[in-house]
N, C-alpha and C positions, 0 to 999 in steps of 0.2 A: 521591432515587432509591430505587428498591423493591429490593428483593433476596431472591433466591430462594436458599437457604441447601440447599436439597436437591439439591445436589450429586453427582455419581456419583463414588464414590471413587478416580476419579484412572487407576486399571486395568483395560482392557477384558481380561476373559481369555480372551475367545474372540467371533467375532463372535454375535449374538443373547444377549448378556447382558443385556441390560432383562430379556428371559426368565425371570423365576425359574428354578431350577434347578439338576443339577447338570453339569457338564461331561463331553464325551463319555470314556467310559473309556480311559485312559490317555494321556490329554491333558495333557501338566505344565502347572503353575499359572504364572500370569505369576510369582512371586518363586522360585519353584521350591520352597516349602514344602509344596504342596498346600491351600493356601486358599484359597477360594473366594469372589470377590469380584463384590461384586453392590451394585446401587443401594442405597441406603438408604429411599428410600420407591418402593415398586414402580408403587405407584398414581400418583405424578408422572413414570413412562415409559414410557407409552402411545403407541405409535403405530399408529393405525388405517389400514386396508387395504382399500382398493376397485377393484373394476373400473372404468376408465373412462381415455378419449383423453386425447392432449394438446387442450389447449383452441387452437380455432382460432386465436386473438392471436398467437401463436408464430411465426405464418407472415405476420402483416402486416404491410405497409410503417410504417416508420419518419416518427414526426413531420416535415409540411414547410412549417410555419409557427410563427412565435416563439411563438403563443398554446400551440398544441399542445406545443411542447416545455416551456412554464412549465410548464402542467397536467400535464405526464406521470405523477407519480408517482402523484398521483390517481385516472388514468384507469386501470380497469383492465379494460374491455373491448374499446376500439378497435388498440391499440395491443400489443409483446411488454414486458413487466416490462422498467425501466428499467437497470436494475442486469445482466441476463439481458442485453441489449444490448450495453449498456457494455461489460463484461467482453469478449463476443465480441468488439466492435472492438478491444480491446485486447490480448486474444491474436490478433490479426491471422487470423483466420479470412477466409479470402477471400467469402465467401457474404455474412459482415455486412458487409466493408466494401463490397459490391454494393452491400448493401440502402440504406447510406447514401451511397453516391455516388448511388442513384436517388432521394432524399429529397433532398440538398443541390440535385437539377438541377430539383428544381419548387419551391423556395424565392420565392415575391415579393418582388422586387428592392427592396422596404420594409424584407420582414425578413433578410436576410441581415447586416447587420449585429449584430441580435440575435441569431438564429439560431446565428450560428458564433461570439459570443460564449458562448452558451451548453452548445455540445459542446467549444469550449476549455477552459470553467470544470471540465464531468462527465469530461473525459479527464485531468486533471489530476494526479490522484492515482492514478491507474492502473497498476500491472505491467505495462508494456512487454516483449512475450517478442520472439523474434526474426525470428519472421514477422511482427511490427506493423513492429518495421523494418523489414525487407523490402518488407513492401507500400506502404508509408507514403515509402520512398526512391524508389519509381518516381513515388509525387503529387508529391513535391517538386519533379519534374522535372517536370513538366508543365506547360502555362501554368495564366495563374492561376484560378480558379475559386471555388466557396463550399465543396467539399469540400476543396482542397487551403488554405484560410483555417482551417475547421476542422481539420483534423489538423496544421498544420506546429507549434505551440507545442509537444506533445506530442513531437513526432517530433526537433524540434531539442534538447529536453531529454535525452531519455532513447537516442535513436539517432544523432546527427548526429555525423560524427567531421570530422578535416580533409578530406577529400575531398569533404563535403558543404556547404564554406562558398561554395560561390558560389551553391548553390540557396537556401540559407539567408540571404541577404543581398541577395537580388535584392531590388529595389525594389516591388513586389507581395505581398512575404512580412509577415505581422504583426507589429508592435512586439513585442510577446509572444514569439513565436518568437525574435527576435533577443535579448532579453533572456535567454530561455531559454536559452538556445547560448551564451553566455559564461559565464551564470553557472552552469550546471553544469560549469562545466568547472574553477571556484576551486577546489573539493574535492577536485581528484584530483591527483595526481602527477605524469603525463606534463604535456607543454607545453602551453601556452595559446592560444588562435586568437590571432594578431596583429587589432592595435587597424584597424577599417576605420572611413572616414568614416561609414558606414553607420549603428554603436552610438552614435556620437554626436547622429546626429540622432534618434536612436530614444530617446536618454538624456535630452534635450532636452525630448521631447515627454513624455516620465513627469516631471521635474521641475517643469514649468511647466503640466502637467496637475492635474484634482482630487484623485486618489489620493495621499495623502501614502505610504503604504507601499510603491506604487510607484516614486513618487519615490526615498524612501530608497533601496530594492533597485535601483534605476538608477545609481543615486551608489556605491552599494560596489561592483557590479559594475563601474564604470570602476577602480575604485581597487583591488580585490584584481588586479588584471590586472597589475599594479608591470611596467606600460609607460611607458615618457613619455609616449609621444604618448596615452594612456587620460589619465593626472594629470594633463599640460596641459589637455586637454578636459574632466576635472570642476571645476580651477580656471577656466577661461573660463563654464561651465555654470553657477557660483554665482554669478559676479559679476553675471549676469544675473538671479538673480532679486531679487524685489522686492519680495515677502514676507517680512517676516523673520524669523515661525515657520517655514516651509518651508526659509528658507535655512538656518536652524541643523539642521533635520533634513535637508538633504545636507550640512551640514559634517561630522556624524559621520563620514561617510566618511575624511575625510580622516585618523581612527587607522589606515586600513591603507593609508595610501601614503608615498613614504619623507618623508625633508627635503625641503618645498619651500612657498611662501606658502601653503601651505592651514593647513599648522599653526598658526600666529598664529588663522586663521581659528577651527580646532577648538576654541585655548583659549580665544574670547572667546565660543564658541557657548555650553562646557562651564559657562563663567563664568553662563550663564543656564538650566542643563539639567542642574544638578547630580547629580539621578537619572537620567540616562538611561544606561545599564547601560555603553554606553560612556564615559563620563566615569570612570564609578567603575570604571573596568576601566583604565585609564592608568596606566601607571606598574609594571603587573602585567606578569611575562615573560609570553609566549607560552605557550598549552600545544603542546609539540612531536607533531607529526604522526605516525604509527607508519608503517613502510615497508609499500608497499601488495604486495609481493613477499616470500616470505616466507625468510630467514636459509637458508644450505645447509643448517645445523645442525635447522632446524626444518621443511625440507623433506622432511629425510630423515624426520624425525615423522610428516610428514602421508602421506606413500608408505606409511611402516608401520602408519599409522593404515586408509587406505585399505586396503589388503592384508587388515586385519584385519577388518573390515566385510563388503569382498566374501566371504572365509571363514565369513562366517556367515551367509550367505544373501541381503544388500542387493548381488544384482548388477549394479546401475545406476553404484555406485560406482565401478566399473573404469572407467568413461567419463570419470570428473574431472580436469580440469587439474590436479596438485597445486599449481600456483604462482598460482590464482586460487582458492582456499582459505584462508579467513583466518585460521585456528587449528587445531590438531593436533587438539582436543577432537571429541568424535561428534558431537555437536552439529551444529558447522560444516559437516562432510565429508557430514554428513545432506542437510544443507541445500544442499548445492553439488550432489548426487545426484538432488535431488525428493523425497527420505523425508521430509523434516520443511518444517513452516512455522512462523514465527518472527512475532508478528502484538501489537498491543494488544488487550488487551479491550477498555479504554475506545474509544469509536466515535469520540466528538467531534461525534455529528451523529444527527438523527433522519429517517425510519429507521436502523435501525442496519445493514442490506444483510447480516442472515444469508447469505442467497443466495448471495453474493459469498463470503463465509468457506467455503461449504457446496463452493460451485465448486475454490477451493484446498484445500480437504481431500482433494475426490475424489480431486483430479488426484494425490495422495501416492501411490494404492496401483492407479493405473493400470494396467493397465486394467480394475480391476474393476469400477469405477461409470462405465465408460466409457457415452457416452448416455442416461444418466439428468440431466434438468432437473430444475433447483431454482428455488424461487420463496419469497420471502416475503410473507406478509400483513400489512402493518403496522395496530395500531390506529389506530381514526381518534379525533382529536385526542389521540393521548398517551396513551388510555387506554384497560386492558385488557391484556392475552396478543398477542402476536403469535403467526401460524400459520407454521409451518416445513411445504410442500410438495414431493414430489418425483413427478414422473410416471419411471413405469420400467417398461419391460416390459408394457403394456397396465393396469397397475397405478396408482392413486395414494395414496402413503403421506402420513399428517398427524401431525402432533405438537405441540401447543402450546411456544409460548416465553415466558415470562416478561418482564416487561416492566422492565426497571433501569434507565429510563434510556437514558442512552448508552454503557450497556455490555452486550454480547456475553453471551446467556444458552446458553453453550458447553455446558454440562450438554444442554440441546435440539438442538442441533447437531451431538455426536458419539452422541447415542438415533438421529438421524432417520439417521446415517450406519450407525452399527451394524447397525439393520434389516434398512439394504439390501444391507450383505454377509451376513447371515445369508438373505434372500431368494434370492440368487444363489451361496448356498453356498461362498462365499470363504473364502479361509486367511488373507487378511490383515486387520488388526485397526490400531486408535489404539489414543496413547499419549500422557497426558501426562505433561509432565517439569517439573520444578522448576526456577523462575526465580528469587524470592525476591523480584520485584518485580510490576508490573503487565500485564507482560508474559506470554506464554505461547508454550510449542514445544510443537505437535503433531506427534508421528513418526507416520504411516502407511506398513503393508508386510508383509512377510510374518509372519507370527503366530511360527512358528519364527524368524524372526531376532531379530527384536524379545525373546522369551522368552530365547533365546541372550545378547545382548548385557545384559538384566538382570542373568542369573546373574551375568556375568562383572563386574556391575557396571560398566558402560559409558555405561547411563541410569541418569537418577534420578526413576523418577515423582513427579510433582507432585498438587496438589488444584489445580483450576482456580478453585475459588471464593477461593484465597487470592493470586489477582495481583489479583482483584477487592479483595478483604478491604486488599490493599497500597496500590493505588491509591489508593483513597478516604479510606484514614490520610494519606496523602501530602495529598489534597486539604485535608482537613480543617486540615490544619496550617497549611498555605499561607492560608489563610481566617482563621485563627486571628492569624497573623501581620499580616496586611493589616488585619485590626480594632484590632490592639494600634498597630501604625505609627497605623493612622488616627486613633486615639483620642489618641495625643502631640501 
């Protein structure tokens, strides 16, 4: 991976800081020292200014054929930016999910099966806000179709509660979805759907299907469910299969359900699967769960935490549950607010959808970059700069991005941001803060709040090049390890 080492030192002190310069008079410095902090190489943050529209693409219909939506990322003139899309559908914008409920209804009944496999796969990892719920609870209801095919996986994961289990388990709804719907539900606290005929035949056909990883994840979701009637039906589920690599990778499952003949099963699976991470995890307590409600003692924290925040000018905060707040720290209560985002650098995929990142930044310091689109240029095959775009205001701003790989060249993405609040004259500014791993939190907001809660030492700005710099020690090691294993 390539790495761009020129870095913006961590502190925007004002917006238009790529700007050389000094700061307007009597403007306190983000540390409160009076220092003046600026890129380190001026000439790596450029970002150039033109007059010109949004490009027609924006405005047209959505892929409605499998070919077209393989090609997408490719295509970049018939079609709006992939990722530009996505995101809409996934903040539940009513206008994109039009646009794709009028793409799903001209689908050829060849490719809908591709087709809605394919917006299941790109909705997958998506932010679900609460108008996707919203809009996505009315499909559910609906008969069935190739849009309510596409959206229910998504919607069962991230929005489906008990009231939504009988739309979720209808017989027309996708294996996928049903998988999804239980198994988001092992991780939490409150109760569990009860065990329906429904997961079992859904569980049936991932086991005895080609996907071994879905198989697996079929088998632990009957089994973290610690219902009978779930562990009867993954013990019935194994004795059927008849492969017998497959069947040892759903006996795993059987470490998370209590006493019962699966265990025999486990240890003659383990007896031949010595590495696989469950075997050598037997034997080991539990790591106990943290209460997803936070202590009286630590709630009165997060109220005085909160309290203290809106005091300094992040008025958004007075609107927080404090008891869906996961720690008293600013950090958190940022984050539960819309001031901060909490993201990897590392992408894990090529493109790496600046765009996306670019989308959740804005939205921190709302409404300044309200209506401004972003768009990324990715290199073709791998190589080269990727272009960071923003139309605004009759405007189009560009800024090159560095190419690392599958990691987030964030030095490009808070230039191309800064710009646009220094174009539009804003007070509020980024921030980053110190992780110590690969990860990163950007706070966006008011320039005074943000300067306020530094003095008070509340954040700790970070250098973004060093979750990258962590990451990749991390990687390295991990490499290092699997050579030396291999090599015994």
């Amino acid at each position: 991976m390539r790495s761009n080492l020129s870095w913006w030192l961590a502190l925007l002190a004002t917006p238009g800081l790529s700007s050389c310069g000094e700061p307007p008079a009597g403007a306190p410095a983000a540390d409160g020292t009076g220092a003046r902090v600026a890129f380190a190489d001026p000439a790596a943050s450029r970002v150039s200014v033109e007059r010109g529209p949004l490009p027609p693409r924006y405005t047209a219909a959505l892929p409605s054929t499998a070919a077209d939506l393989q090609g997408w990322w490719e295509d970049r003139g018939r079609f709006p930016p992939i990722m530009h899309a996505s995101d809409g559908i996934a903040s539940g914008d009513a206008g994109w999910i039009a646009r794709l409920r009028r793409s799903a209804d001209e689908v050829p009944a060849a490719d809908v099966a591709a087709w809605t496999a394919q917006w299941q796969q790109q909705l997958r990892y998506g932010e679900a806000t609460p108008a996707f719920c919203t809009a996505t609870r009315a499909i559910a209801g609906e008969v069935d179709s190739t849009l309510r095919r596409a959206l229910m996986p998504s919607f069962a994961e991230r929005c489906a509660g008990p009231a939504d289990s009988a739309a979720v388990l209808r017989a027309d709804t996708p294996d996928a979805a049903v998988l999804a719907y239980y198994d988001s539900h092992n991780g939490g606290t409150g109760p569990r759907p009860p065990f329906s005929p429904r997961l079992e035949r859904t569980a049936r056909a991932a086991m005895l299907g080609e996907d071994e990883t879905i198989a697996r994840q079929a088998a632990f979701v009957l089994a973290e469910l610690h219902q009978p009637e779930a562990t009867a039906a993954l013990e019935r589920l194994h004795a059927q299969i008849r492969d017998p690599q497959r069947a040892d990778e759903v006996a795993m499952a059987f470490a998370r359900t209590d006493q019962g003949s699966g265990q025999s099963q486990l240890q003659a699976a383990c007896a031949r699967r010595v590495d696989d991470p469950i075997c050598t995890g037997l034997g080991k307590p539990p790591t106990p769960k943290e209460a997803a409600t936070p202590k009286p003692a630590a709630l009165a924290q997060v109220r005085a935490r909160i309290d203290q925040l809106q005091a300094l000018g992040f008025v958004r905060v007075g609107e927080v549950d404090p008891t869906q707040v996961e720690g008293a720290d600013t950090e958190a209560v940022l984050q539960a607010a819309g001031y901060a985002h909490w993201f990897d650098v590392e992408t894990g995929q090529f493109p790496n959808a600046h765009d996306s990142l670019l989308r959740e930044l804005a939205a921190l310091v709302r409404p300044s970059l309200s209506g401004v689109v972003f768009e990324e240029l990715a290199p073709e095959d791998d190589e080269g700069p990727y272009q960071l775009v923003a139309y605004a205001d009759g405007m189009i701003y560009r800024t090159r991005a560095e190419n690392q790989g599958d990691w987030y060249d964030v030095d490009a993405v808070l230039r191309l941001l800064d710009a646009l609040l220094q174009a539009r004259k804003s007070q509020d500014r980024y921030l980053a803060l110190d992780t110590g791993d690969q990860t990163l939190i950007v706070v966006g907001g008011p320039r005074a709040a943000i300067d306020a809660a530094l003095r008070q030492k509340l954040l700790t700005p970070g250098d973004p090049a060093e979750a990258e710099r962590a990451g990749k020690a991390f990687e390295t090691q991990v490499l290092q390890q699997l050579r030396s294993k291999s090599a015994d």
